[in-house]
GUNUTI-738250 format. One line per field, with one value per atom (N, C-alpha, C): residue number from 0; atom name; x, y, z. Coordinates in nm, 4 decimals. Layout:
BEGIN
resi: NUM_...
name: CA_...
px: X_...
py: Y_...
pz: Z_...
END
This chain:
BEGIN
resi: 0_0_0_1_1_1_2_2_2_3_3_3_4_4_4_5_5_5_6_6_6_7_7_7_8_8_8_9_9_9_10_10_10_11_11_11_12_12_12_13_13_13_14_14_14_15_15_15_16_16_16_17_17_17_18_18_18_19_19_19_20_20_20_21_21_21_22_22_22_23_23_23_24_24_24_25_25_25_26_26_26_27_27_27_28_28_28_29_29_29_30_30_30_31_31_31_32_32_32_33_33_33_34_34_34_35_35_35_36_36_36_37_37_37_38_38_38_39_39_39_40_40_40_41_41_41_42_42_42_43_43_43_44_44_44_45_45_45_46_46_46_47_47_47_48_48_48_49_49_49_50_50_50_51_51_51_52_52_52_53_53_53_54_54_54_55_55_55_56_56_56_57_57_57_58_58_58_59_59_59_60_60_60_61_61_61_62_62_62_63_63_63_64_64_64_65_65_65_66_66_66_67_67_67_68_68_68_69_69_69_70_70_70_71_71_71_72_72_72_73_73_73_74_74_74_75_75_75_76_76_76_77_77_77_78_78_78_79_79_79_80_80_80_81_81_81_82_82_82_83_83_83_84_84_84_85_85_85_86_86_86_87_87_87_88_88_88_89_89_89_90_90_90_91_91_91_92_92_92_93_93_93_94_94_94_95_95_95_96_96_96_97_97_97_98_98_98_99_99_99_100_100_100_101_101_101_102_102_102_103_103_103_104_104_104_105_105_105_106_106_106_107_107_107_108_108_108_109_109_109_110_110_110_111_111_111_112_112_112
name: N_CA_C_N_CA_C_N_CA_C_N_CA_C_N_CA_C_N_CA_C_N_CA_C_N_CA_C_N_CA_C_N_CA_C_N_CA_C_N_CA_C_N_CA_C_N_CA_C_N_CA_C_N_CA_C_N_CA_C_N_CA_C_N_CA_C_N_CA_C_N_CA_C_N_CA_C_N_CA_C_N_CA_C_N_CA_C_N_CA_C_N_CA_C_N_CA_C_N_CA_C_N_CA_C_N_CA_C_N_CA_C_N_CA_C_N_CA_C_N_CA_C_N_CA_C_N_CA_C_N_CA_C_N_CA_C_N_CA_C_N_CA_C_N_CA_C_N_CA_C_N_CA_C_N_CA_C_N_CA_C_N_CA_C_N_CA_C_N_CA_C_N_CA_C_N_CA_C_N_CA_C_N_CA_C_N_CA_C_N_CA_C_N_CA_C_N_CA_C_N_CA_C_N_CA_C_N_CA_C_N_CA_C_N_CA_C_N_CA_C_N_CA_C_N_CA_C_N_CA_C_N_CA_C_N_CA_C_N_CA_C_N_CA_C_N_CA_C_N_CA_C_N_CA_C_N_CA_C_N_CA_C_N_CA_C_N_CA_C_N_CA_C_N_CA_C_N_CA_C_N_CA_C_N_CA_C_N_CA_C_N_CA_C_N_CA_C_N_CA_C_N_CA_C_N_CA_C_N_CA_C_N_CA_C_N_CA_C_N_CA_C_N_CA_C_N_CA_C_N_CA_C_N_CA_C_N_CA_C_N_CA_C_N_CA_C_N_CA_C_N_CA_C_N_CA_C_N_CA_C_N_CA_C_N_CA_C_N_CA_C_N_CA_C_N_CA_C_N_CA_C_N_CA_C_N_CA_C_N_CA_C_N_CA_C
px: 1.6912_1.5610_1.5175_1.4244_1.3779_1.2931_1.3028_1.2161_1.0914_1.0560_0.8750_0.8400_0.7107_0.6626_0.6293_0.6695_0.6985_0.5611_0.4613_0.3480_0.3988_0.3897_0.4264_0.2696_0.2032_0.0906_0.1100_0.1100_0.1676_0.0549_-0.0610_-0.1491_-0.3070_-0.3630_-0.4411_-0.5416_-0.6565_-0.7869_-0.9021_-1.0307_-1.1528_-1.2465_-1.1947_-1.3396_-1.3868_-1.4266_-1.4480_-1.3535_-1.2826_-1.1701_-1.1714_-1.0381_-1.0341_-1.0087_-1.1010_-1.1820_-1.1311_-1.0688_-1.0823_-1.2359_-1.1649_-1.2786_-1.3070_-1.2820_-1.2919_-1.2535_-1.3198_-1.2785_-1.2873_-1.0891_-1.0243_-1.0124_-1.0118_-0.9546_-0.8606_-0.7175_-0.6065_-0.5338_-0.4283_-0.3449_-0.2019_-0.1223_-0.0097_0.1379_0.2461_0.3577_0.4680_0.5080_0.5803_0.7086_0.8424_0.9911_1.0264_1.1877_1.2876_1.3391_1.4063_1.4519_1.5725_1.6596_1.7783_1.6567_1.5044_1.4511_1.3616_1.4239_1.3703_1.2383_1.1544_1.0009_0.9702_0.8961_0.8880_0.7183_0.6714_0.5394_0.4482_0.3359_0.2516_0.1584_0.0208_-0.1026_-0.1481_-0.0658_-0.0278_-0.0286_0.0674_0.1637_0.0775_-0.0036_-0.1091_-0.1860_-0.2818_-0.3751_-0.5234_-0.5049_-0.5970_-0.5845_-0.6797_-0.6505_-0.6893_-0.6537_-0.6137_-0.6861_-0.8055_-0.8664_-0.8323_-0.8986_-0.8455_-0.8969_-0.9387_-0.9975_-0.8931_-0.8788_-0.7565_-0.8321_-0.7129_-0.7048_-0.7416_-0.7707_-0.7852_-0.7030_-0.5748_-0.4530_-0.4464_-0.5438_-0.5286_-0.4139_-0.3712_-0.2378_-0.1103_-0.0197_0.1017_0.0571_0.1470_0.1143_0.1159_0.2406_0.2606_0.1410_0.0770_-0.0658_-0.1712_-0.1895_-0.2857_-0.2524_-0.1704_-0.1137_-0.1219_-0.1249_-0.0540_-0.2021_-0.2532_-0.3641_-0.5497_-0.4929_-0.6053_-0.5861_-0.7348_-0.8017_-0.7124_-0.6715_-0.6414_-0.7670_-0.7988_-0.9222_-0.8915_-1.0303_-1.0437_-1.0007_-0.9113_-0.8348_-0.6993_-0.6771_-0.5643_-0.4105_-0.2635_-0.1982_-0.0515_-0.0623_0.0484_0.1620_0.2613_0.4010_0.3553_0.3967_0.4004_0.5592_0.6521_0.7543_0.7665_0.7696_0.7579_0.8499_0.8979_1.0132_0.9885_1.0878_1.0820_0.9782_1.0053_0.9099_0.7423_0.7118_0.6129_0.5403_0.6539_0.5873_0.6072_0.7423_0.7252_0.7926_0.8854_0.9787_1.0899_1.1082_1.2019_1.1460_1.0393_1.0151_1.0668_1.0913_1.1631_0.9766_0.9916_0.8638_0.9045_0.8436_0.9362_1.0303_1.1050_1.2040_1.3047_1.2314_1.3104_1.2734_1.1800_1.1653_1.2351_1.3727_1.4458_1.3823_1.4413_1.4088_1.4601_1.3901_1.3835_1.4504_1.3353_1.3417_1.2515_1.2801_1.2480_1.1401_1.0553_0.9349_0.8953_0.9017_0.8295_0.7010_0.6331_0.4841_0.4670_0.4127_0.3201_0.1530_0.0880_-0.0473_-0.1042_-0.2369_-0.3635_-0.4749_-0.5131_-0.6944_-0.7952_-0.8524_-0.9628_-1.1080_-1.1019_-1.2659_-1.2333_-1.3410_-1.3740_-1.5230_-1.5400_-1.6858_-1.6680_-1.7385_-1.7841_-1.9328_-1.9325_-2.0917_-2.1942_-2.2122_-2.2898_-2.3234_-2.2394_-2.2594_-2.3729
py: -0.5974_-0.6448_-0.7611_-0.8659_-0.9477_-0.8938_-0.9893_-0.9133_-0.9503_-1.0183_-1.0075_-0.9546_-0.9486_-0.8310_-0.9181_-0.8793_-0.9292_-0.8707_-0.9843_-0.9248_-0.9750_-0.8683_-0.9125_-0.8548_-0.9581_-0.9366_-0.8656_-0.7448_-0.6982_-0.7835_-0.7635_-0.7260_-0.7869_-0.8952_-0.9674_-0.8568_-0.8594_-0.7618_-0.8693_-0.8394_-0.9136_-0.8693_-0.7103_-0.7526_-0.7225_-0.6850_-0.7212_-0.7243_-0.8202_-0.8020_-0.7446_-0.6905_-0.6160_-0.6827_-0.6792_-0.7707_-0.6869_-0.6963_-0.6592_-0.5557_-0.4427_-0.3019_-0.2431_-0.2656_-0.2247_-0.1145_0.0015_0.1506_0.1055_0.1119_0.1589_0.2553_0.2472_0.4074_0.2996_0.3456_0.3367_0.4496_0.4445_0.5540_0.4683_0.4965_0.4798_0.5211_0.5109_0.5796_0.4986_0.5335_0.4863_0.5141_0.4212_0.4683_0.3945_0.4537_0.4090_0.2730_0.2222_0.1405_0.1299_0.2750_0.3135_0.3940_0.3718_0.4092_0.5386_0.6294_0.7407_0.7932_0.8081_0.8572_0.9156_0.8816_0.9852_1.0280_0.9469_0.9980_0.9298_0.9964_0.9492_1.0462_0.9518_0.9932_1.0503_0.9520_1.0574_1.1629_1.2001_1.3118_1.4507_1.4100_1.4865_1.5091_1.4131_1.4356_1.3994_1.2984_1.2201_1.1139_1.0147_0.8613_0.8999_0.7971_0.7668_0.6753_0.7234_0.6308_0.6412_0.4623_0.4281_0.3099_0.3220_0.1747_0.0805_-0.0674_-0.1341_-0.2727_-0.3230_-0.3785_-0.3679_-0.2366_-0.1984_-0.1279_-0.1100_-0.0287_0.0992_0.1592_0.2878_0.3466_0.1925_0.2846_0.1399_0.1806_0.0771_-0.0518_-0.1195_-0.3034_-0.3663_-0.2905_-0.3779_-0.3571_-0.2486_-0.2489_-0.3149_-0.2820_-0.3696_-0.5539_-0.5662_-0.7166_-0.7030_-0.6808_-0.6571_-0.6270_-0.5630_-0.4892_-0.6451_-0.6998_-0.7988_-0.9344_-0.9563_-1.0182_-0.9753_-0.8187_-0.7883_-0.7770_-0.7584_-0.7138_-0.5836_-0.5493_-0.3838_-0.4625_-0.2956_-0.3854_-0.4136_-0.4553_-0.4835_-0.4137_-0.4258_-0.3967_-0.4651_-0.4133_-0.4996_-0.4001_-0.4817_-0.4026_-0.4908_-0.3801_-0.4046_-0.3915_-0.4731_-0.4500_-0.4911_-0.3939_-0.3770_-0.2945_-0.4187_-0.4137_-0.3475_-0.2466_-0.1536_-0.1889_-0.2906_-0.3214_-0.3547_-0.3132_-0.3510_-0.2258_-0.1251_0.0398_0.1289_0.1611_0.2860_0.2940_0.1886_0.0751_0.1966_0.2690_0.3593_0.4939_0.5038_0.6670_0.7065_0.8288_0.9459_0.9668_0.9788_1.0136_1.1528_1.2385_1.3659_1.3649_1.4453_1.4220_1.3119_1.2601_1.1489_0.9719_0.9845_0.8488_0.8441_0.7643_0.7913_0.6412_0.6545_0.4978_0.4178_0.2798_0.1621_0.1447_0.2279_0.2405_0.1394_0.0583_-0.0377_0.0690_0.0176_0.0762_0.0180_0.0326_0.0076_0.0701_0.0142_0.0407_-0.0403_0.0787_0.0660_0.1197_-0.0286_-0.0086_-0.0164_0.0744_0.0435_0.0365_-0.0894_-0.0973_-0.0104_0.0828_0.1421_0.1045_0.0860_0.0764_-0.0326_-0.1008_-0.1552_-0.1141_-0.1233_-0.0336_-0.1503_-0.1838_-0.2755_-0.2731_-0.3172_-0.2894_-0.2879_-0.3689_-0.4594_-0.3598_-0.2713_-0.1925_-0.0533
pz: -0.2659_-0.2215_-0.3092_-0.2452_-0.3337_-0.4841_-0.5580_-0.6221_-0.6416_-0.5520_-0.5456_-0.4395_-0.4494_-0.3235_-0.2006_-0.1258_0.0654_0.1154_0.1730_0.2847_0.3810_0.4737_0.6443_0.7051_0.7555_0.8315_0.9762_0.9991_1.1814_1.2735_1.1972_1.3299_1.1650_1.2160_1.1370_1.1736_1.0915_1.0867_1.0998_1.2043_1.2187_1.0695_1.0220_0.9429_0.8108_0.7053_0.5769_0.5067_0.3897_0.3512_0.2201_0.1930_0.0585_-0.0924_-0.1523_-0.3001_-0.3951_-0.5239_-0.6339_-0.6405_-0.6948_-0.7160_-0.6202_-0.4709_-0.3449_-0.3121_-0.2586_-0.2296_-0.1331_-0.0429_0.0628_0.1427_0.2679_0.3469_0.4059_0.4737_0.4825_0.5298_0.6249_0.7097_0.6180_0.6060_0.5466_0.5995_0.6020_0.5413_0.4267_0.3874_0.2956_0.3118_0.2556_0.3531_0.1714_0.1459_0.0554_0.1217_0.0208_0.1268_0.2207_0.2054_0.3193_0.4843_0.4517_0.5768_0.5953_0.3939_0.4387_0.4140_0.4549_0.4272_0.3544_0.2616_0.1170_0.1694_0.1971_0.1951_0.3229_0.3710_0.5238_0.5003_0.5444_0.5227_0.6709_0.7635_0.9204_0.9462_0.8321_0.8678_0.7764_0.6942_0.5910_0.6626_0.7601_0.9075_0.8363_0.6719_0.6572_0.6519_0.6378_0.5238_0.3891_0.3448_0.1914_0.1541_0.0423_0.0100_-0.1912_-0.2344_-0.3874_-0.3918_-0.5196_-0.6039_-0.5783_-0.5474_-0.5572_-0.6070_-0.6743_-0.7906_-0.9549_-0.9775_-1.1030_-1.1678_-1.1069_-1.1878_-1.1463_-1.0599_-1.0004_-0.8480_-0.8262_-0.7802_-0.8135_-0.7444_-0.7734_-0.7697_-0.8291_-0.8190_-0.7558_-0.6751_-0.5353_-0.4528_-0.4378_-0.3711_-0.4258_-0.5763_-0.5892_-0.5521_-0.5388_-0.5538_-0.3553_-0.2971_-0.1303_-0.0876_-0.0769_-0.0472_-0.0639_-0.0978_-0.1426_-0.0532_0.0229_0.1322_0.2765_0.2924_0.3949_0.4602_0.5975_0.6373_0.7593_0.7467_0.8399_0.9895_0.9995_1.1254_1.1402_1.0345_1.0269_0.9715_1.0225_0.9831_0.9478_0.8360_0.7076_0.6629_0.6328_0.5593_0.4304_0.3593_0.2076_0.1830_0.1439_0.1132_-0.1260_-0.1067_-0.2710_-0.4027_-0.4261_-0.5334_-0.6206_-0.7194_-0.7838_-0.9467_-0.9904_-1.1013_-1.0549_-0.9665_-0.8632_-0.8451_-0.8255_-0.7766_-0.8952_-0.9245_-1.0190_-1.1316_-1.0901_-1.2096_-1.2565_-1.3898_-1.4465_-1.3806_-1.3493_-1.3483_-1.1966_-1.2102_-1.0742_-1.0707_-0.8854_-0.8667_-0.7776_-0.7904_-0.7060_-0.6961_-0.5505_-0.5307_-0.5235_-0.4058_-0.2991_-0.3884_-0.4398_-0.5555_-0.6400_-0.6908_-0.7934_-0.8819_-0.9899_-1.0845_-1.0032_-1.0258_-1.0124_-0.8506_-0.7691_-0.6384_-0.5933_-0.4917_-0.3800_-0.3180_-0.2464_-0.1653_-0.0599_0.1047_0.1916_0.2303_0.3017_0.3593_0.4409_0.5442_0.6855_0.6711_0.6613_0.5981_0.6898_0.7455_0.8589_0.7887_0.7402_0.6920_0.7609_0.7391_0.8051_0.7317_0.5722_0.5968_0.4311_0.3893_0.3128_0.2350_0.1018_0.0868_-0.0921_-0.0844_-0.2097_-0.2808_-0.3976_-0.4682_-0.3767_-0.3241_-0.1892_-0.1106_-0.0624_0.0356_0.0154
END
């Protein structure tokens, strides 16, 4: 995989976009990169919400995840020094594992709000 992180825009979003400090909601799944699904917020039967851009989840999100807007849906394709770098994450995450994502923006919520 490359080693910087790949945004593929699916499907552009009409509406507030996601800012540094921004609490997200988001539907997800996440795949290795031979395809296999480690994890889906689908498949849990919630969204997934998180501070992004303050170090509270992977890099590649915080780095991927910023001026997407609600609405919209994005692949995050995100290289191993990006997501979890040396560490085994459960099972199916081994070190210096490659990471895909299938992202759906659902909500944006900032100071302002």
């Amino acid at each position: 995989m490359n080693s910087e992180l790949e945004i593929i825009d699916v499907e552009v979003g009409e509406g507030k976009a996601v800012v540094k400090g921004a609490l997200i909601t988001v539907q997800y799944e996440g795949f290795l990169s031979d395809g296999t699904k480690f994890d889906s917020s689908y498949d849990k039967g919630r969204a997934f919400q998180c501070v992004i851009g303050t170090g509270r989840v992977i890099k590649g999100w915080d780095q991927g995840m910023m001026g997407m807007r609600v609405g919209g849906k994005r692949k995050l394709k995100v290289p191993a020094h990006l997501a979890y770098g040396e560490r085994q994450v459960g099972e199916l995450i081994k070190p210096n594992s490659d990471l895909n994502f299938n992202v759906e923006l659902l909500e944006v919520l900032t100071r302002d709000d």
